[in-house]
C-alpha positions as CSV (number, residue, x, y, z in Angstrom):
1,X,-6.1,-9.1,16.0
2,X,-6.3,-13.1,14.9
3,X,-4.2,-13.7,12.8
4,X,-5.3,-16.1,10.4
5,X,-3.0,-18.2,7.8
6,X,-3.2,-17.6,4.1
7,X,-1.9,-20.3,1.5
8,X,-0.3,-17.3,-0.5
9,X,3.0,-17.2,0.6
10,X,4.1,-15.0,3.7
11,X,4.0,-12.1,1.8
12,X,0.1,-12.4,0.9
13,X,-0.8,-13.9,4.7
14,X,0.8,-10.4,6.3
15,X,-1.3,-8.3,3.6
16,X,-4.5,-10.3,4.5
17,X,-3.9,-10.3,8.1
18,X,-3.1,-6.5,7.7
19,X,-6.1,-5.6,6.0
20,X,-8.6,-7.8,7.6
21,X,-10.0,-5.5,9.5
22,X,-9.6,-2.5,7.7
23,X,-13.5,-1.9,6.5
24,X,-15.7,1.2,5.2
25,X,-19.4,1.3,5.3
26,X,-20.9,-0.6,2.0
27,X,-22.2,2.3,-0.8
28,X,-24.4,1.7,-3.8
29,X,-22.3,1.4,-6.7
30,X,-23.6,2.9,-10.0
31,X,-20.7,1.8,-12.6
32,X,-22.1,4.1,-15.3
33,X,-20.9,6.7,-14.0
34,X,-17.1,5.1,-13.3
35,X,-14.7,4.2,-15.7
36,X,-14.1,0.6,-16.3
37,X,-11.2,-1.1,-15.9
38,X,-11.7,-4.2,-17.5
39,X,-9.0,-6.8,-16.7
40,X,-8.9,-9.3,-19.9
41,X,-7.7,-12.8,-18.3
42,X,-7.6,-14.1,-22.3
43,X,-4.3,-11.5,-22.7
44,X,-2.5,-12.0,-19.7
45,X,1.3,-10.6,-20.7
46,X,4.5,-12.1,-19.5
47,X,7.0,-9.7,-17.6
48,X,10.3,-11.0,-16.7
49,X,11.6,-9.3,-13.5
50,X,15.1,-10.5,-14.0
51,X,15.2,-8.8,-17.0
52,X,15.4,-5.8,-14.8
53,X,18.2,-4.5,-12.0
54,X,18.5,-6.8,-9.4
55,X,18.9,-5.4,-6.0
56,X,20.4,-8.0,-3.3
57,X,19.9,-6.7,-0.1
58,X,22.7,-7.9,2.3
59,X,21.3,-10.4,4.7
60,X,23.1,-9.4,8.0
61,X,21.3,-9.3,11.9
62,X,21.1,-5.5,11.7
63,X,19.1,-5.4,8.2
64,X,16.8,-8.6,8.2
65,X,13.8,-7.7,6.8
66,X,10.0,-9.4,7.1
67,X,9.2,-8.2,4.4
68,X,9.6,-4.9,2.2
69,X,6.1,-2.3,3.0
70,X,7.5,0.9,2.2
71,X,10.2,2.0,-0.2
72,X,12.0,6.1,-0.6
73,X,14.3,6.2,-2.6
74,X,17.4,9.3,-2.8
75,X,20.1,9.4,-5.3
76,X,22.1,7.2,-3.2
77,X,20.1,5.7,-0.8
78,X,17.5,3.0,-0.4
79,X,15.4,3.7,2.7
80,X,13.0,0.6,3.5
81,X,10.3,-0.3,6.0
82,X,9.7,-3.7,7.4
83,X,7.0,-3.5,10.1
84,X,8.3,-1.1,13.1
85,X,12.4,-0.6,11.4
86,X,13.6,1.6,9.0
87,X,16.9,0.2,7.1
88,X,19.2,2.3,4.9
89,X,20.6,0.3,2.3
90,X,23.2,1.7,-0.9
91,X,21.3,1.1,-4.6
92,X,23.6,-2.5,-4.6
93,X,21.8,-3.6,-1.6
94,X,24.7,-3.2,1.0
95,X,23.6,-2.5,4.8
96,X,24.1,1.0,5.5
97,X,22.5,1.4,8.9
98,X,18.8,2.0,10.7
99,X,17.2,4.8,10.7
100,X,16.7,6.0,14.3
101,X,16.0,3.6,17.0
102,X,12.7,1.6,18.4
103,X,11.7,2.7,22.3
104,X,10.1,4.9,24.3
105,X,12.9,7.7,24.5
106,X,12.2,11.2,23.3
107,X,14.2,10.6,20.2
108,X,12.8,7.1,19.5
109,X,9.9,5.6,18.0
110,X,7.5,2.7,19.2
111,X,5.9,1.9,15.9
112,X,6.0,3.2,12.3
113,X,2.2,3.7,11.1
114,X,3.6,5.8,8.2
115,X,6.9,6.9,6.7
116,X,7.9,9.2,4.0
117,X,10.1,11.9,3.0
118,X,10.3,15.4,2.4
119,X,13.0,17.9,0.9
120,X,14.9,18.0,4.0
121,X,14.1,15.1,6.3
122,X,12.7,11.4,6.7
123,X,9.7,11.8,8.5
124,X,8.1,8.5,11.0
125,X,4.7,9.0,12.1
126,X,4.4,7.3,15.3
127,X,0.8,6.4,16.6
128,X,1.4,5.2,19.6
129,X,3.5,8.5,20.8
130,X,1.5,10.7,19.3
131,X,4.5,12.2,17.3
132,X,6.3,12.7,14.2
133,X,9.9,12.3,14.4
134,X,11.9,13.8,11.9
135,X,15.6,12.2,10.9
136,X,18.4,13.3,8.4
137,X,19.7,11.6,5.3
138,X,22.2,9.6,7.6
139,X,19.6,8.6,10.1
140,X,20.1,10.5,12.6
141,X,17.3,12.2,14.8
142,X,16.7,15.8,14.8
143,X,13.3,17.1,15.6
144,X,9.8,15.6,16.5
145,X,6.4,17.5,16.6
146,X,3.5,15.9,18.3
147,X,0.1,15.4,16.5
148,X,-3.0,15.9,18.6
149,X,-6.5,14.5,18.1
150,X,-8.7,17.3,16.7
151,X,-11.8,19.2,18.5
152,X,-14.4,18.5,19.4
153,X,-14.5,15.1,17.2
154,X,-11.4,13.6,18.5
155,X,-10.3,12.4,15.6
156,X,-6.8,11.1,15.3
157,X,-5.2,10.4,12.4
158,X,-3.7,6.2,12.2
159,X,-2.1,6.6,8.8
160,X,-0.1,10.0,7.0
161,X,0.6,10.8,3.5
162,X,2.2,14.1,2.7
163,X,0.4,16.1,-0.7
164,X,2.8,17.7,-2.9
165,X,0.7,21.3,-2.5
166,X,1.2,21.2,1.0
167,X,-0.5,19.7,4.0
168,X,-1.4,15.9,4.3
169,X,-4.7,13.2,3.9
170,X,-4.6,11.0,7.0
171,X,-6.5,7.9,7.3
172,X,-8.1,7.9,10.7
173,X,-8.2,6.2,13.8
174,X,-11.4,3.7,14.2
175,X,-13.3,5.4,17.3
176,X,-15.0,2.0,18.3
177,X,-18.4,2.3,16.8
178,X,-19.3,1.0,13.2
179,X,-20.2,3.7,11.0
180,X,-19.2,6.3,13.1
181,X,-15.5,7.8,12.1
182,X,-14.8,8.9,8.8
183,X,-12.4,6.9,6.7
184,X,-10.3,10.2,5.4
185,X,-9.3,13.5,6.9
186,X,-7.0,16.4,5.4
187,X,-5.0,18.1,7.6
188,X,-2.5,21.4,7.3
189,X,1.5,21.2,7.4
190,X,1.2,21.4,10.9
191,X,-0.8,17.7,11.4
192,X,-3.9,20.1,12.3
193,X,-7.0,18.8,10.9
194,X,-8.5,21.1,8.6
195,X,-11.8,19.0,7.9
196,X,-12.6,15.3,7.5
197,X,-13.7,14.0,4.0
198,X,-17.3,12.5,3.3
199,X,-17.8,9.5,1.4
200,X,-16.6,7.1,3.3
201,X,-17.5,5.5,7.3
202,X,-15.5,2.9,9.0
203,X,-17.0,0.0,10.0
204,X,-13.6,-1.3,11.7
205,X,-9.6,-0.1,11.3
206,X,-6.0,-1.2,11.1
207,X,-3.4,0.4,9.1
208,X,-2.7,-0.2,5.7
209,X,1.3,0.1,4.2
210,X,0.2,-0.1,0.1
211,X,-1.9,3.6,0.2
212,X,0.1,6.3,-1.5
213,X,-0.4,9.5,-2.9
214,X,-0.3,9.9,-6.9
215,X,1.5,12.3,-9.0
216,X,-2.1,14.0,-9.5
217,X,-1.7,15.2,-5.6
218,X,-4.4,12.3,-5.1
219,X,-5.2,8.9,-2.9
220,X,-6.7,6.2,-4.4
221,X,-8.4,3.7,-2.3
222,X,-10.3,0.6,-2.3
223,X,-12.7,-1.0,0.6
224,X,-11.3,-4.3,1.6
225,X,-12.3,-7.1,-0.7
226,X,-13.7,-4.6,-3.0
227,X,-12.9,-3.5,-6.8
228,X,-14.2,-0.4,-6.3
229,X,-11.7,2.6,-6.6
230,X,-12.2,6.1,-4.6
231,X,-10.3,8.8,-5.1
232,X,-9.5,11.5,-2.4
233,X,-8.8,14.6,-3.3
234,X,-7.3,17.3,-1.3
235,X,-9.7,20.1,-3.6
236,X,-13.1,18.0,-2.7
237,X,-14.3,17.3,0.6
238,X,-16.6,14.4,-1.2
239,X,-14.7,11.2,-1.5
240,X,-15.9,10.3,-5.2
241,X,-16.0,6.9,-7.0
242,X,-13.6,6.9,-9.7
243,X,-12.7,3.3,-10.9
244,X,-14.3,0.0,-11.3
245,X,-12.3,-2.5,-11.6
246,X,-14.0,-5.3,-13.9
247,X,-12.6,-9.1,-13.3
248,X,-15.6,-10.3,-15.1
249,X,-16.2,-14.1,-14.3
250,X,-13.2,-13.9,-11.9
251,X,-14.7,-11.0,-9.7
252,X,-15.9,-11.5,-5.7
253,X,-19.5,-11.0,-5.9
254,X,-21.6,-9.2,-3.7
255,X,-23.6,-12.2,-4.0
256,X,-20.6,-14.2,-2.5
257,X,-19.9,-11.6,0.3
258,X,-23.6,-11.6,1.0
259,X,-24.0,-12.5,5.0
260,X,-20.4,-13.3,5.3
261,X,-17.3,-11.4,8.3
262,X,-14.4,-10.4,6.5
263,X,-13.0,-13.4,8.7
264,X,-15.5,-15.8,6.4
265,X,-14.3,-14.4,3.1
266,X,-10.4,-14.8,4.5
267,X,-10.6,-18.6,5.4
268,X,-12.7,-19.4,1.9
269,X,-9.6,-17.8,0.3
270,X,-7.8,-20.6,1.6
271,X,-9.8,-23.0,-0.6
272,X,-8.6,-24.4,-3.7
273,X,-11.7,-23.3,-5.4
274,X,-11.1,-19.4,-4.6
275,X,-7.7,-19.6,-5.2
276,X,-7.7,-20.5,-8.8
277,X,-11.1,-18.8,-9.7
278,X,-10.7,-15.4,-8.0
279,X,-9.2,-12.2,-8.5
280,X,-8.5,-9.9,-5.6
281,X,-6.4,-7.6,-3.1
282,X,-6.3,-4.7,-5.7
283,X,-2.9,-2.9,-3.9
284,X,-0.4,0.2,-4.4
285,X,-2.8,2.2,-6.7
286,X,-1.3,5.2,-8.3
287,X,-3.1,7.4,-10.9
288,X,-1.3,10.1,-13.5
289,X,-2.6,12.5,-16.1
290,X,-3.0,9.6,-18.1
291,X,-3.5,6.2,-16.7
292,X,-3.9,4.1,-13.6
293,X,-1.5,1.4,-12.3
294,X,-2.2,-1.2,-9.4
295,X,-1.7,-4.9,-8.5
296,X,-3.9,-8.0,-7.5
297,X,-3.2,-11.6,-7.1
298,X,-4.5,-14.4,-9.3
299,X,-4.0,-17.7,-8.6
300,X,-1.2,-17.0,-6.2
301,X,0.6,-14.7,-8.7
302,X,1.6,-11.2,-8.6
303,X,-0.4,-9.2,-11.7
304,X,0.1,-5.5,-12.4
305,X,-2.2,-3.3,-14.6
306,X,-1.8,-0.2,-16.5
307,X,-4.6,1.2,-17.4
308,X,-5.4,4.4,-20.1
309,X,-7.8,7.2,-19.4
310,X,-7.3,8.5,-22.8
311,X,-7.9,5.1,-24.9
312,X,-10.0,3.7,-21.9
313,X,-8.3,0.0,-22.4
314,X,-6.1,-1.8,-19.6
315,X,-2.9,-3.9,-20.1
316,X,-2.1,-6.9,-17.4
317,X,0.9,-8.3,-16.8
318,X,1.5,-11.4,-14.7
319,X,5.1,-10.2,-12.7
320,X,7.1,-13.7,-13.4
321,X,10.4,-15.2,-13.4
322,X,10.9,-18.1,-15.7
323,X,13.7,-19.8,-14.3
324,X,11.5,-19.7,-10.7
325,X,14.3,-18.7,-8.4
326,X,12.4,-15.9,-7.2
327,X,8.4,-15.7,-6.4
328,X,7.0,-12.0,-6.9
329,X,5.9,-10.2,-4.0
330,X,2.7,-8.0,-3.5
331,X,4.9,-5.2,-3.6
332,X,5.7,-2.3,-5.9
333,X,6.9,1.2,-5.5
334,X,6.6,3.9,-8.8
335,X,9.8,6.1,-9.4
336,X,10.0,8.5,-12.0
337,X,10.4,6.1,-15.1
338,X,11.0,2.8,-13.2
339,X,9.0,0.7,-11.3
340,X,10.1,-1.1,-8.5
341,X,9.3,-5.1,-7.6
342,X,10.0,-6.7,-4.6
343,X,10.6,-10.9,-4.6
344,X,11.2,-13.5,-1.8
345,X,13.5,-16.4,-3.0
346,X,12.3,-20.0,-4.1
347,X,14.6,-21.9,-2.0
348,X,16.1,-19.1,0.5
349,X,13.6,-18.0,2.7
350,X,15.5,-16.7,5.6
351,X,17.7,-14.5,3.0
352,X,16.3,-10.6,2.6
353,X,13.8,-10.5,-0.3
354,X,15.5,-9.0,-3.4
355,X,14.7,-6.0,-5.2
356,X,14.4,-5.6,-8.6
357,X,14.2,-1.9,-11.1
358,X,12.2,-2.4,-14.0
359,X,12.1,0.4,-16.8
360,X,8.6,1.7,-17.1
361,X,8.8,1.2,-20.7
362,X,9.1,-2.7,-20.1
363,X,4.8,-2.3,-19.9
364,X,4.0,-0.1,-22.9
């Protein structure tokens, strides 16, 4: 994969780089029969994330972290993925230790394509082993099961999420031919693939670290570069089209995109011009009962949206801090009633970024 620079900040260049070629076959869209989530640049709010709990991770060799892609939280622990390490850190940010170790030993991990936790264990999905390896609370290994490719379609999953009924929606391994795999598949509790989801082809893969499954037992997913929200549903095996998201003069056009690789689109967001006139990289979308939250970047900054289903209106917030020691990162994690935002620092850059706990009632 080339890895091309973005004039973002680091945090920005490793999501491009990361999603650039992560694609799904172009559908029609009909927006009248989506809900729109019109984003209204004229009432752009100010959020102070130093207003909330600040979180310094201790910079030490054993914890240095890229940057922060995953985030579980336990009553006392912070568990945090940074590319191919999983870090323990206490809720004050002290270094606790790693979870597990990186190599090619049976109780080791090469990579971490995806990461989560269940009532009992931390679980690592590792691609390249073919395995999940299951550790406890304090790190330490005890049990892996291996995850085969399913028959006769050999498909293999490249990202897990875990449903809170049971079993799990994997994004899938890119076979090699462009509109060939499907995107989605659901598979039981025992990583067997039950059926792959329609809706959605793959034109080209890489992993993604922002997908997550909502509190409606849901994924929401959007096609790279694209406003356009799916949701996947362990109940339907059709992927549907559920949100539009509307950035009205400062939207990507189709007309843009027309006759242009993903590559093309990355290097014009390098350009003045796209940075301060478009909106894009809708991330970390999460859906309740009641409304939908994401992110997207705006002229460099870090903007998170709360829409409502009910009243059918969405609130945006540009993530800022005023005295600019700290720049927002394109990171967020949702916890019960608090919202979690990660930031790198102005004039540190070789310090761990910082976390910071914002009550969710900071956005109503």
């Amino acid at each position: 994969m080339c890895t091309i620079r973005i004039n973002y900040t680091k945090h920005f260049a490793l999501m491009l780089t990361t999603i650039c070629l992560c694609a799904c076959k172009n559908t029609s869209l009909d927006k009248e029969s989506l809900q729109i989530i019109k984003i209204n640049f004229d009432k752009i709010e100010q959020i102070d994330i130093t207003q909330g709990e600040r979180i310094d991770l201790e910079t030490i060799d054993a914890s240095l972290l890229y940057s922060i892609d995953r985030l579980v939280t336990t009553a006392d622990r912070l568990f945090i993925q940074s590319r191919k390490k999983i870090i323990a850190f206490d809720h004050s940010g002290n270094y606790l230790f790693p979870v597990g170790a990186v190599g090619r030993g049976p109780q080791e991990y090469i990579t971490v394509n995806s990461f989560f936790s269940s009532r009992d264990y931390l679980s690592i999905f590792d691609w390249q082993s073919h395995k999940i390896l299951n550790y406890d609370f304090d790190g330490q290994y005890v049990s892996s099961q291996n995850v085969m490719p399913s028959k006769p379609d050999n498909l293999f999953p490249s990202n897990i999420f875990p449903l809170s009924s049971g079993g799990y929606i994997a994004q899938n391994t890119y076979q090699g031919s462009p509109n060939s795999t499907p995107e989605f598949s659901l598979l039981n509790d025992q990583f067997e693939m039950v059926h792959p989801f329609q809706g959605l082809l793959m034109e080209n893969g890489a992993t993604r670290t922002d997908l997550l499954i909502s509190k409606t037992n849901t994924l929401l997913y959007n096609q790279f570069f694209s406003d356009t929200l799916y949701r996947i549903s362990p109940e339907q095996r059709t992927i549907e089209k559920a949100y539009y998201v509307d950035f009205g003069a400062h939207r990507l056009t189709e007309a843009a995109k027309k006759g242009k690789t993903y590559v093309d689109i990355i290097q014009e967001s390098n350009t003045p011009e796209f940075i301060d006139n478009i909106a894009t990289l809708v991330r970390y979308c999460h859906e309740t009962q009641d409304k939908v939250s994401f992110i997207f970047v705006f002229r460099t900054n870090v903007h998170y949206v709360e829409y409502d289903k009910n009243t059918q209106t969405a609130k945006t917030f540009q993530l800022t801090d005023p005295n600019n020691e700290f720049k927002p990162a394109m990171f967020i994690a949702y916890k019960e009633n608090e919202i979690y935002c990660a930031a790198s620092r102005v004039n540190d850059l070789t310090s761990n970024p910082v976390l910071f706990k914002i009550n969710a009632r900071s956005f109503d």
